[in-house]
NUPADREN-246915 format. One record per residue (C-alpha): residue in one letter; y, x, z. Coordinates in Angstrom, 2 decimals, decimal comma, always signed. Example, Ala and Ser with C-alpha at 12.3 -4.5 7.8 and 13.67 -1.06 7.14 Angstrom:
residues 2
+------+---------+---------+---------+
! resn !      c2 !      c1 !      c3 !
+------+---------+---------+---------+
!    A !   -4,50 !  +12,30 !   +7,80 !
!    S !   -1,06 !  +13,67 !   +7,14 !
+------+---------+---------+---------+
END
This chain:
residues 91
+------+---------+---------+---------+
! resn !      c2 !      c1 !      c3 !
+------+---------+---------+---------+
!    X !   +4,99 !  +28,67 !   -5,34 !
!    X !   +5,38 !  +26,36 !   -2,14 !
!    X !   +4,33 !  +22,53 !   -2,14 !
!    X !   +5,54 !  +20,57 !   +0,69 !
!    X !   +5,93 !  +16,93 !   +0,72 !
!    X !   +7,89 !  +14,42 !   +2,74 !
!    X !   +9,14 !  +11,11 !   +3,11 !
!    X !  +12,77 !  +10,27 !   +3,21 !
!    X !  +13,96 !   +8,08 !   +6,22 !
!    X !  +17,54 !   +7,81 !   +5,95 !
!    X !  +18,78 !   +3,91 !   +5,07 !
!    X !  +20,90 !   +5,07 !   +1,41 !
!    X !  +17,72 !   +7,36 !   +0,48 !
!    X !  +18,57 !  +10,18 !   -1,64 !
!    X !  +22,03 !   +8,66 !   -2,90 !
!    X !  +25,67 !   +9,51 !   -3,50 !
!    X !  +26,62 !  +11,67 !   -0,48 !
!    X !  +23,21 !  +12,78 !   +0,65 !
!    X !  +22,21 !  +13,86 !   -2,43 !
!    X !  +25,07 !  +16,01 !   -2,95 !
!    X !  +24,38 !  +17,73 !   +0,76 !
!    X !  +20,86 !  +17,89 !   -0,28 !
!    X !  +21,88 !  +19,53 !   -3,99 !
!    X !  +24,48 !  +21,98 !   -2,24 !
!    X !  +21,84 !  +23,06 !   -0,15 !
!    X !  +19,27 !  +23,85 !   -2,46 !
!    X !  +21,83 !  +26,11 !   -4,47 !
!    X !  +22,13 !  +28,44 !   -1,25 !
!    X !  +18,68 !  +29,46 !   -2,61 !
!    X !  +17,62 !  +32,02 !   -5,40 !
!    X !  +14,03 !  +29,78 !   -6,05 !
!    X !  +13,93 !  +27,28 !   -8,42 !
!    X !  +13,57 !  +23,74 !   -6,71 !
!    X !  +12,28 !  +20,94 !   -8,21 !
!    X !  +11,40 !  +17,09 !   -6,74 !
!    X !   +8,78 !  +15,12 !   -7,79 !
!    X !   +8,74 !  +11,82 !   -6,86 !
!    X !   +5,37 !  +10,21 !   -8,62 !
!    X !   +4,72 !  +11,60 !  -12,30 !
!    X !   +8,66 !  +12,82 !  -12,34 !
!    X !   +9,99 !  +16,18 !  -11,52 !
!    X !  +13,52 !  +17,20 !  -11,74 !
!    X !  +15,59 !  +20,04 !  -10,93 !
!    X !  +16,62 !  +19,67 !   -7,18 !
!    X !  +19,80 !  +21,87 !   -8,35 !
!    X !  +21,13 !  +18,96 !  -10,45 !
!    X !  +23,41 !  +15,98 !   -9,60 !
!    X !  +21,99 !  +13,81 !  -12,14 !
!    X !  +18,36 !  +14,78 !  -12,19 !
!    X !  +18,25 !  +13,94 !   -8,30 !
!    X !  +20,02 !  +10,59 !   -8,55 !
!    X !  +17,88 !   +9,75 !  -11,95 !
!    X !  +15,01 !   +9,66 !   -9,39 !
!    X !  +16,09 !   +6,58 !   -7,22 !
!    X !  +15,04 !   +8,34 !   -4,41 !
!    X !  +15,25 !   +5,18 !   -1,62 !
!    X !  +14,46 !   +4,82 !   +2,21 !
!    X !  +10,60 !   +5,48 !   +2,39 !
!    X !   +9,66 !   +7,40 !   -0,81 !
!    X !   +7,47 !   +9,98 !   -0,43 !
!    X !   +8,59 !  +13,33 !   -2,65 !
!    X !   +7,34 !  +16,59 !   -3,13 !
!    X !   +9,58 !  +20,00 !   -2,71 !
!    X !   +8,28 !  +22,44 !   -5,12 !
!    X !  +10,18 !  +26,00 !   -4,56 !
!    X !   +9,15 !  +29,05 !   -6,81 !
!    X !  +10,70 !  +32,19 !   -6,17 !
!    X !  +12,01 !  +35,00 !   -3,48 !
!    X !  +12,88 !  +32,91 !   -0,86 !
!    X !  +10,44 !  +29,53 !   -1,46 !
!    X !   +9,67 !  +29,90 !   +1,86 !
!    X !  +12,79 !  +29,81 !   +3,48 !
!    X !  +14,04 !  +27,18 !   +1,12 !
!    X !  +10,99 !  +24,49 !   +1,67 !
!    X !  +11,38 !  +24,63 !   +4,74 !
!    X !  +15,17 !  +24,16 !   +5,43 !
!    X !  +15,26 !  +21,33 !   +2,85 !
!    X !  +12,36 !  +19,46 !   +4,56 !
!    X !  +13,90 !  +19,86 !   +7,95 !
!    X !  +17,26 !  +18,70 !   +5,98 !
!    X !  +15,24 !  +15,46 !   +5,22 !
!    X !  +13,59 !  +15,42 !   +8,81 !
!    X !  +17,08 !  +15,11 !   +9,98 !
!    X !  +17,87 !  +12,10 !   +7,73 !
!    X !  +20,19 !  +14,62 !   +5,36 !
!    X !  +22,65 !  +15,12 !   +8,09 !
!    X !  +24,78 !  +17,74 !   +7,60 !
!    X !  +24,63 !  +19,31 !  +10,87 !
!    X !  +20,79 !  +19,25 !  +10,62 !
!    X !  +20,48 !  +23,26 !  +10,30 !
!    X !  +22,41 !  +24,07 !  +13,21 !
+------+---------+---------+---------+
END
């Protein structure tokens, strides 16, 4: 299991369009994702749980991956945030 946490930058947060980038990203993945933002965690896979966080510009979240390619999957979602969840950002 990888930990990794980060801070989200972007001015809309983790709303709407982002969010769906972020979600169809995580699916490329065989891990289980979740995102914790303080005492809740949700599955980064879902729609709802993501947008049920309020994630806004300057929250700090944690990526928890668990599985074959955690890794891999931290990683590229972290540098998706980096890039303030553009959707070129992994090019």
């Amino acid at each position: 299991m990888l930990v990794r946490a980060t801070v989200i930058h972007n001015d809309v947060g983790l709303h709407a369009r982002p969010a769906t980038y972020f979600i169809q990203k995580a699916n490329e993945f065989k891990s289980s994702i979740s995102l914790e933002v303080g005492e809740r965690r949700v599955n980064a896979k879902s729609l709802l749980g993501v947008l049920s966080l309020g994630v806004m510009s300057g929250t700090e979240l944690t990526i928890i991956a668990d599985g074959p390619d955690e890794e891999v999957a931290a990683e590229t979602l972290i540098r998706l945030i980096d890039n303030n969840l553009a959707e070129n950002s992994e090019e």
